[in-house]
C-alpha positions as a printed Julia matrix, in Angstrom:
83×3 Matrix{Float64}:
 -35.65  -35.33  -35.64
 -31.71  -34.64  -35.05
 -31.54  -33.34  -38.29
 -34.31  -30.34  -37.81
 -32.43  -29.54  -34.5
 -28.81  -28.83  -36.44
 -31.04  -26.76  -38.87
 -32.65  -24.71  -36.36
 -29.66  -24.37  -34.72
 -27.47  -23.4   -38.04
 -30.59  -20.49  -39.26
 -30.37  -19.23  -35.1
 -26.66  -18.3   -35.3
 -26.84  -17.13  -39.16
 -29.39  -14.87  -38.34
 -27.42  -13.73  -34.97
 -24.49  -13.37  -37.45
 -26.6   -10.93  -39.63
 -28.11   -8.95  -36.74
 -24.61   -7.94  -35.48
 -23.92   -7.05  -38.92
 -26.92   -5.07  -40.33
 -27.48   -3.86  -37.09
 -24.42   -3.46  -34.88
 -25.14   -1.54  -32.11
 -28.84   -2.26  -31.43
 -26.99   -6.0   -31.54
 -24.44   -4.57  -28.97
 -27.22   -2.89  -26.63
 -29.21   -6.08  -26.53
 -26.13   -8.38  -26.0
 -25.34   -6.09  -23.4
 -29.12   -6.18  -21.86
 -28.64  -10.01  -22.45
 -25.34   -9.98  -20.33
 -26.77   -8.3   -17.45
 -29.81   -9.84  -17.09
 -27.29  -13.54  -17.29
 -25.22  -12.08  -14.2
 -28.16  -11.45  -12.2
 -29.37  -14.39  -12.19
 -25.51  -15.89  -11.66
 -24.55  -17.6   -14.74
 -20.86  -15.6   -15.29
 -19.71  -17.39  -17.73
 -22.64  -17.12  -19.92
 -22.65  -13.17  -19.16
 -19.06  -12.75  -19.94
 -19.34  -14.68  -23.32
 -22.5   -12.2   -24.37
 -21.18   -9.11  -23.28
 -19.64   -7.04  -26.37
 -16.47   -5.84  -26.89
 -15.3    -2.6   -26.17
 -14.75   -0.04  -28.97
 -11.08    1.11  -28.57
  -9.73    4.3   -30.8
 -12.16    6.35  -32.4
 -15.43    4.01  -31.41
 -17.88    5.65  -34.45
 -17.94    1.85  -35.62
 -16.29    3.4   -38.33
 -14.19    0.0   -39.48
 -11.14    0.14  -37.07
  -9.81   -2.23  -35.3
 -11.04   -3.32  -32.17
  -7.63   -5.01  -30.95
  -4.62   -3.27  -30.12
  -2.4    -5.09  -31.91
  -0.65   -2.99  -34.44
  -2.03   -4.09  -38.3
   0.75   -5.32  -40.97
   0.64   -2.49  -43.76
   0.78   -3.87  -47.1
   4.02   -4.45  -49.43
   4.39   -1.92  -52.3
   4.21   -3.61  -55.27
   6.95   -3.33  -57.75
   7.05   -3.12  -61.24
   8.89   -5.9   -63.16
  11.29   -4.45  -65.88
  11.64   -6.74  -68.38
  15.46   -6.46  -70.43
């Protein structure tokens, strides 16, 4: 009986998982419907954990970065010259 409840449990966040990815901003309106409806009813914690994060720069969901911290550009690679 344990068993079926990890498996339930593992196919509930794996599908959670692919909502927010196939579908990120229907996932992000009903996270944040989820979130609100949590802090009326006065569980904060659980409202703070659902609601989304913020888009900061350009906020098309275009693939940038959601955190401010500056990204590490990569290394040019160098050609090895052989003698």
């Amino acid at each position: 009986m344990f068993e079926y409840l990890i498996v339930a449990v593992l196919v509930l966040w794996s599908a959670v998982v692919v909502f927010k990815k196939v579908f990120p901003q229907t996932a992000s309106s009903a996270f944040l419907a989820l979130s609100n409806q949590c802090q009326r009813l006065g569980w904060q914690r659980l409202a703070v954990w659902l609601k989304p994060k913020m888009a900061v720069g350009c906020g098309g969901n275009c693939g940038c970065s959601t955190d401010e911290a500056e990204t590490k550009k990569p290394e040019t690679i160098q050609t090895v010259k052989w003698r």
